[in-house]
C-alpha positions in Angstrom: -2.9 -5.8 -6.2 -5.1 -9.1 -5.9 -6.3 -8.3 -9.9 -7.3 -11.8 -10.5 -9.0 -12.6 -7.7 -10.8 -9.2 -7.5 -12.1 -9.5 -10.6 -13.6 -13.0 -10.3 -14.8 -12.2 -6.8 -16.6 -8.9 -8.0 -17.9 -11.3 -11.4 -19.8 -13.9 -8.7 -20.8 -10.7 -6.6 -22.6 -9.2 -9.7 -24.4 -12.1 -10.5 -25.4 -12.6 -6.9 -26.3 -8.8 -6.6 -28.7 -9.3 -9.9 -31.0 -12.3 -8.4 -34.3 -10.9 -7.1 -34.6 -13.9 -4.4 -31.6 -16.6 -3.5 -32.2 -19.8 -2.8 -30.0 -22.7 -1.8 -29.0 -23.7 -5.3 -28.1 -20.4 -6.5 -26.3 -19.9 -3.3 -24.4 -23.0 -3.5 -23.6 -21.9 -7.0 -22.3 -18.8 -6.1 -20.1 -20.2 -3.5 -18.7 -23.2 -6.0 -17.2 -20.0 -7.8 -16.2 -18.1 -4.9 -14.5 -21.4 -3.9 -12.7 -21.8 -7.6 -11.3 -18.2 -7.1 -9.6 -18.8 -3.9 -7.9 -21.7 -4.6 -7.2 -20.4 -8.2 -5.6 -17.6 -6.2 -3.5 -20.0 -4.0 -5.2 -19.2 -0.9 -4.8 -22.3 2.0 -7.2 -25.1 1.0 -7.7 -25.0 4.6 -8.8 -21.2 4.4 -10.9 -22.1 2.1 -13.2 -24.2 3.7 -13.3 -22.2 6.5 -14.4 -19.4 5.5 -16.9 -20.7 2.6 -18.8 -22.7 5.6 -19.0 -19.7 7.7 -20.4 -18.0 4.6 -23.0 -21.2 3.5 -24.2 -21.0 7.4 -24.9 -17.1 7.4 -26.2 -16.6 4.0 -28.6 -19.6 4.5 -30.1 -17.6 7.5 -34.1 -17.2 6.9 -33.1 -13.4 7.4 -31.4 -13.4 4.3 -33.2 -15.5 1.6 -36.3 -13.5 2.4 -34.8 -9.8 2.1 -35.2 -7.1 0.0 -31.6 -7.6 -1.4 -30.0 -10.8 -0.8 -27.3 -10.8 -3.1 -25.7 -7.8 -1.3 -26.4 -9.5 1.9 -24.3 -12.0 0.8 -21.9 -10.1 -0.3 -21.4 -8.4 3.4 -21.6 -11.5 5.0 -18.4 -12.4 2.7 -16.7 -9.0 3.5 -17.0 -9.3 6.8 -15.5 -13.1 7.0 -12.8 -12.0 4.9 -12.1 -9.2 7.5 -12.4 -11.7 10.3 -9.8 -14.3 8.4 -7.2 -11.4 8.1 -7.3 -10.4 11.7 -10.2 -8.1 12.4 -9.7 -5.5 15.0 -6.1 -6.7 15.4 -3.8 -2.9 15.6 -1.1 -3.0 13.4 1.4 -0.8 15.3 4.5 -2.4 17.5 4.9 -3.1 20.6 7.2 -0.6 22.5 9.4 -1.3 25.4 8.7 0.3 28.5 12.3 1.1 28.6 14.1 2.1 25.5 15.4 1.4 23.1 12.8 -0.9 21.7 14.3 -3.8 19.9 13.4 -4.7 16.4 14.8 -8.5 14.9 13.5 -8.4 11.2 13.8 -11.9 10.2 13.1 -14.0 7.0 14.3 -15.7 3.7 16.9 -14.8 1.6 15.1 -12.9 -1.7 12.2 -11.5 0.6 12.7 -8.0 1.3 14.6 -7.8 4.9 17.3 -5.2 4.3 14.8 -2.8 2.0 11.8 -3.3 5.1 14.3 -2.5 7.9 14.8 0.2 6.3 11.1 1.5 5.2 10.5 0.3 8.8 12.5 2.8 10.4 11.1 5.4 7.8 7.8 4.4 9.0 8.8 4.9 12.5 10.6 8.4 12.1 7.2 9.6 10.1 5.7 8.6 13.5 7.8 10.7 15.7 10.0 7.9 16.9 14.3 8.0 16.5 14.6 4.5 14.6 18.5 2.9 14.7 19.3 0.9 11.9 21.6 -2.6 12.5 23.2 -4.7 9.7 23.3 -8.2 11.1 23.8 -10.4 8.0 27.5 -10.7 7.4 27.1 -13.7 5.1 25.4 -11.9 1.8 27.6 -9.8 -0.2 26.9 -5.7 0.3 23.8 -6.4 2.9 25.6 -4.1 4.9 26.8 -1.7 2.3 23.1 -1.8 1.3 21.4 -1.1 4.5 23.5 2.1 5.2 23.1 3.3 1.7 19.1 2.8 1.7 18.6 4.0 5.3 20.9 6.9 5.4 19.2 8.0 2.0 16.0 8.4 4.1 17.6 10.0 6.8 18.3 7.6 9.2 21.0 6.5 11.5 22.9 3.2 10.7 25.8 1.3 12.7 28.4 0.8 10.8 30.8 -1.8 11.2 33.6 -4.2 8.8 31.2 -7.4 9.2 34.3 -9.1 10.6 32.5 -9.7 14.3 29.7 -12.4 14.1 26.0 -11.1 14.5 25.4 -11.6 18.0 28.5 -9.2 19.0 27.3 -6.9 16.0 23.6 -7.0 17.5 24.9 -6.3 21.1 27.4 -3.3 20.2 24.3 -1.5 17.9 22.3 -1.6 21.1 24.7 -0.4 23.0 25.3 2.5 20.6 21.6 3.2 19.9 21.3 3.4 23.9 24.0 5.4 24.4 23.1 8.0 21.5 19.3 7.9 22.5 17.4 6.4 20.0 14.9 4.8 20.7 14.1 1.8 18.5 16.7 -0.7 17.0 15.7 -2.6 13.9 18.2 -5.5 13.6 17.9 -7.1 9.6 19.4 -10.6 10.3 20.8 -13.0 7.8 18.6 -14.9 5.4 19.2 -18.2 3.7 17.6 -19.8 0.4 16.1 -22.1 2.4 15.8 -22.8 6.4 18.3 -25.0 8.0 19.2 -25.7 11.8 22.3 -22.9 11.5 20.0 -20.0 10.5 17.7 -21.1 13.8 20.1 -21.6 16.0 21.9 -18.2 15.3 18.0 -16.3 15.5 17.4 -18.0 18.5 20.8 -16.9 20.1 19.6 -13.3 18.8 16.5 -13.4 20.7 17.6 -15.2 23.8 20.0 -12.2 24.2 18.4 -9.3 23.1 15.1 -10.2 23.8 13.2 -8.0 21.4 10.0 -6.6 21.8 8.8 -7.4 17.6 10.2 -10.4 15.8 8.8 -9.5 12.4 8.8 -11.9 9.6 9.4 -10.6 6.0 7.4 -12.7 3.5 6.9 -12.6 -0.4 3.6 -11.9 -1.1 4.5 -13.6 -4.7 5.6 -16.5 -3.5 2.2 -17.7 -1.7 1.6 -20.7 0.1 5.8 -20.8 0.0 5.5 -17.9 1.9 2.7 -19.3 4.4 5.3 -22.7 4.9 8.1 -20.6 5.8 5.8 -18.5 7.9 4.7 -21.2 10.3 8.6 -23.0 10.4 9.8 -19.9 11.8 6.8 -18.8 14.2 7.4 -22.1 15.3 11.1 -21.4 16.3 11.1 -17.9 17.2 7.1 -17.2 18.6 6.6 -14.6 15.7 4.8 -11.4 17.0 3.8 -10.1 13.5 4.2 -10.6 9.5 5.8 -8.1 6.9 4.5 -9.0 3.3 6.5 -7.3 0.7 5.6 -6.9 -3.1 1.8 -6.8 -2.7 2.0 -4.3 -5.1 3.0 -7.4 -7.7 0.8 -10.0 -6.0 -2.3 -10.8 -9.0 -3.4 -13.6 -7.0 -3.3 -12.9 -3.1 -2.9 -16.4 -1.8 -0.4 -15.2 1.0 -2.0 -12.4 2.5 -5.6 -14.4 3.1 -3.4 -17.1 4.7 -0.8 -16.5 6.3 -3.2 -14.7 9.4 -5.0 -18.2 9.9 -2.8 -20.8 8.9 0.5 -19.1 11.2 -2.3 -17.4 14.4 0.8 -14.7 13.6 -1.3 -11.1 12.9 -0.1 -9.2 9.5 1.0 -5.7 10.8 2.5 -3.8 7.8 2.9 -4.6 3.9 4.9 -2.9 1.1 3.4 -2.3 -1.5 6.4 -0.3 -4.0 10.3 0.0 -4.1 10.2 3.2 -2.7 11.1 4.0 0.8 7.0 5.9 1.3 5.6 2.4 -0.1 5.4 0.8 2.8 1.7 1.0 5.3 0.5 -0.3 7.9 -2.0 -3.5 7.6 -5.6 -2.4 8.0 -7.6 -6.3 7.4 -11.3 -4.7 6.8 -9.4 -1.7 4.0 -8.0 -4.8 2.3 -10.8 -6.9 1.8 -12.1 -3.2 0.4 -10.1 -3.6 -2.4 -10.3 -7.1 -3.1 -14.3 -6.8 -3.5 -13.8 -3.3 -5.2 -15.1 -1.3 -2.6 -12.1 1.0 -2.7 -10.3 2.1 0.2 -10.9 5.8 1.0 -9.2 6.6 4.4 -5.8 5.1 3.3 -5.9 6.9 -0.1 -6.7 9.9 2.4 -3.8 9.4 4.8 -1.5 9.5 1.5 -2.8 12.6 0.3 -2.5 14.0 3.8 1.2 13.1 3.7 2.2 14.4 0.7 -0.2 17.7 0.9 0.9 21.1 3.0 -2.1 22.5 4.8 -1.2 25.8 4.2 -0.5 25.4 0.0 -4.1 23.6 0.3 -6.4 26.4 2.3 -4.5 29.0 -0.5 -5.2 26.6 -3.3 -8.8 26.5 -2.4 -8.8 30.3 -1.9 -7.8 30.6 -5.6 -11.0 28.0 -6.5 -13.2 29.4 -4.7 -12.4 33.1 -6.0 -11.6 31.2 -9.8 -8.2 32.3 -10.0 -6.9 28.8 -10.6 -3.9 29.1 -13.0 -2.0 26.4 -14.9 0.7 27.0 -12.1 -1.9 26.0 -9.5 -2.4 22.8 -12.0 1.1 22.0 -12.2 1.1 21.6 -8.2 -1.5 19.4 -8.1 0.3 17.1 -10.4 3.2 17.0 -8.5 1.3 16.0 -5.8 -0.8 13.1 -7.2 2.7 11.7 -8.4 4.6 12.1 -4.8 1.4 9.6 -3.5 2.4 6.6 -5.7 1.7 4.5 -8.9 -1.5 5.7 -10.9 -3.0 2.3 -10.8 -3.0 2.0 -7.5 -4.2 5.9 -6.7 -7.3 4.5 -8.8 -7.6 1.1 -7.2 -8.3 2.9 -3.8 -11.0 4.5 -5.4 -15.0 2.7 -4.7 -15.7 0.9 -8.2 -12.2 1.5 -9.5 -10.2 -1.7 -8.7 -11.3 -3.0 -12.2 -8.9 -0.7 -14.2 -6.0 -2.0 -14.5 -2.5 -0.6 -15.5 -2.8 -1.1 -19.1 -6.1 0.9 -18.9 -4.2 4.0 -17.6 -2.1 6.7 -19.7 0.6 6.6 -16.6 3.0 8.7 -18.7 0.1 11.5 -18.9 1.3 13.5 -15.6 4.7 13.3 -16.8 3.5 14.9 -20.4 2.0 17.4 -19.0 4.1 18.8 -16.0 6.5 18.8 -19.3 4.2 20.7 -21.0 3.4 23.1 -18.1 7.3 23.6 -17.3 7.8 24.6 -21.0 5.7 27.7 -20.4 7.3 31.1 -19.2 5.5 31.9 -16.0 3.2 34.8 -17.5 2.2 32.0 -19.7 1.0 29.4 -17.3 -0.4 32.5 -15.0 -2.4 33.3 -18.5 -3.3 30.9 -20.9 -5.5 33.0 -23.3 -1.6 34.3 -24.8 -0.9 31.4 -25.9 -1.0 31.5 -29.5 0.3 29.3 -32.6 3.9 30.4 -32.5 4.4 30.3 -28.1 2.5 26.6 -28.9 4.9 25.8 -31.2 8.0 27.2 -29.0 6.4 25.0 -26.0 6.2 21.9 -28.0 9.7 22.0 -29.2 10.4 22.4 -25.2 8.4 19.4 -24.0 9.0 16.9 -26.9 5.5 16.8 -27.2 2.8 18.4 -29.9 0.6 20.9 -30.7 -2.4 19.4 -30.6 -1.5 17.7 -27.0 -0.5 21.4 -25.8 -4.9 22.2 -27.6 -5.9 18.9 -25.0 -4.6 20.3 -22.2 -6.0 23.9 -22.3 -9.3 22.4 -23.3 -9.3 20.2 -20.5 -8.3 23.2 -18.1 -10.8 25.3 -19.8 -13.4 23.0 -18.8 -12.2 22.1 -15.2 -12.3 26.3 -14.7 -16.1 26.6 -15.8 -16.6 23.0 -13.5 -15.3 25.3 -10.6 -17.1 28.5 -11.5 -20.2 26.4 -11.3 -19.1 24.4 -8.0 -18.8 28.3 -7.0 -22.4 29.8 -8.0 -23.6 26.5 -6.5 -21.7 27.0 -3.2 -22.9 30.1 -2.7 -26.1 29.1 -0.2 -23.6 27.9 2.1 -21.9 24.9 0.5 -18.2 24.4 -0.3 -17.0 24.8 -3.7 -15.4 21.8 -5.3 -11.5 21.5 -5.9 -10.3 20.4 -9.4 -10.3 17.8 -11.2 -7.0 15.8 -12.9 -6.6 15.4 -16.8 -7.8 12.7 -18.2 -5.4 9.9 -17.8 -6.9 6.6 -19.6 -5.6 5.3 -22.7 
């Protein structure tokens, strides 16, 4: 996410961060690159100026030249007008009727990601404790209905189903109707899209809204599509008084052009993004853990909130028993794997991590958990419960089981080996009080 411009941001920021003192030219400099990397990144030449003149006025403060540090001064100062440009302090939840059911109209482009965010919408939602409805509203592509039912009752949620021979107003009005009188308590409406906006796709929206008078129009955007996406943005705020943005494929977006400015160019706040195919890739928009990752500073609490969702409490507090007591087995391993792969792709695990965001895919072994839960699975369960009988001939039977080798089988006992005597030294350490550590992961680069 954002690799090119992260890494010539973090390249001007090193430079800056190296200066002993900073004076106006090195400043103005610094500030000719920063300004090369956003537009090279197809941010709004409008953004641009913006936010380097905010920058130029603080980092020229007296304050500033004459500290200890100036370059990382600068640096914050940058941060925090990034954070401001994205919407600081704006919440990215929705807005709830007082009386349910609270209504939903997702509304965008064709190609953009409607059906697929209705649906990781009302995931989102049923996470949350809400009862999400799902309604298919676009009779005009072929299978958008077929395809909402299929993705959102594959997550567990409710869809009205219907021929597509009514037009969408009727089909909007009946879901509600059914989604009151079942009880849920949100509807999310995915509406028809076209290649391009016309004075039919309007009017029909409009119609939508002026009856059903939803509580969230949400706008679906491609991230990839940048200043495309900021266009469309404003045409249809300007319509339908958007109350927040949805950008999709972030997870593909190198440059990051849309998501620094759509928030200032549109006044329309960014409240969720998806960032994967999958259903769980889908979070809500935090401005100040975003412009973490662009500058490399990681982004901790959300790479937090994923483990929490993919960890049981109660598997953890007996997993940390087994540490602290050094009875960690290859089983215990195997678990942990299984949980690092429910919480996404590798490279972006690692990007959330402070001073991480410069390895990139290509630097990762991805296939590495896969080898070695294959690996693991191959073992009987005395095996994995006790390594040390493992010799040449169960290696051998284990390789022929995982369609891997020998000396990978050697790696990965070496590396547990060593991630044992890491804990039994956490443990001797711990013992004035401290925690002991929990273990490590294999090494996955290339």
């Amino acid at each position: 996410m954002f690799e090119t411009l992260s890494d010539r941001l973090q390249g001007v920021f090193r430079k800056l961060s190296g200066q002993a003192r900073i004076n106006e030219t090195v400043l103005k400099e610094a500030l000719r690159e920063v300004r090369l990397a956003l537009l090279e990144a197809d941010v709004h030449v409008g953004v641009v100026k913006a936010l380097l003149s905010a920058v130029r006025e603080k980092a020229l403060g007296e304050d500033v030249l004459k500290s200890l540090s100036p370059g990382q001064q600068v640096v914050a100062i940058v941060r925090d007008e990034l954070v401001a440009l994205l919407g600081e302090g704006e919440a990215a939840n929705l807005r709830f009727a007082s009386k349910p059911p609270t209504i939903v109209l997702i509304v965008g482009l064709q190609g953009s990601g409607k059906t697929t965010t209705a649906a990781k919408l009302g995931g989102w939602l049923k996470k949350s404790g809400r009862y999400p409805y799902l309604v298919p509203a676009d009779i005009y592509r072929p299978a958008a209905i077929e395809q909402l039912v299929r993705v959102g009752q594959s997550i567990g949620l409710k869809v009205y189903e219907h021929d597509g021979s009514q037009q969408p107003l009727e089909i909007a009005k009946q879901g509600v109707f059914e989604a009151r009188r079942s009880g849920f308590d949100t509807v999310i409406i995915d509406t028809a899209g076209r290649l391009h906006i016309d004075d039919t796709l309007m009017d029909e929206l409009r119609g939508l809204k002026g009856e059903l008078a939803p509580s969230e129009i949400l706008f679906v955007a491609d991230a990839m599509t940048g200043q495309d996406a900021v266009r469309s943005a404003g045409e249809f705020h300007e319509a339908l008084e958007l109350t927040g943005v949805v950008l999709t494929k972030m997870d593909g977006d190198a440059r990051g052009g849309a998501a620094l400015s759509i928030r200032h160019v549109t006044g329309v706040p960014i409240k969720f993004v998806g960032t994967g195919e999958r259903p769980t890739e889908f979070e809500p928009f935090h401005p100040d853990r975003m412009v973490g990752r662009v500058l490399g500073m990681g982004d901790v609490l959300t790479l937090i909130e994923k483990a929490e969702e993919v960890v049981d409490e109660k598997e953890a507090r007996a997993l940390e028993k087994k540490m602290r007591k050094n009875e960690f087995t290859l089983e215990d391993f195997r678990s942990q794997m299984k949980m690092v792969r429910k919480m996404g792709p590798l490279s972006s695990v690692v990007g959330m991590l402070p001073g991480m965001s410069h390895i990139k895919e290509s630097d990762l072994d991805t296939k590495a958990v896969t080898r070695v839960m294959a690996i693991v699975d191959s073992m009987t369960p005395k095996e994995r419960r006790a390594p040390q009988l493992l010799n040449g001939s169960r290696k051998k039977r284990i390789a022929r089981g995982s369609g891997q080798t020998v000396p990978e089988i050697n790696r990965l006992l070496k590396q547990f080996a060593q991630m044992k005597r890491m804990m039994k030294t956490l443990k001797t350490a711990g013992k004035g009080g401290r925690k002991g550590g929990r273990g490590g992961l294999p090494f996955l680069g290339r």
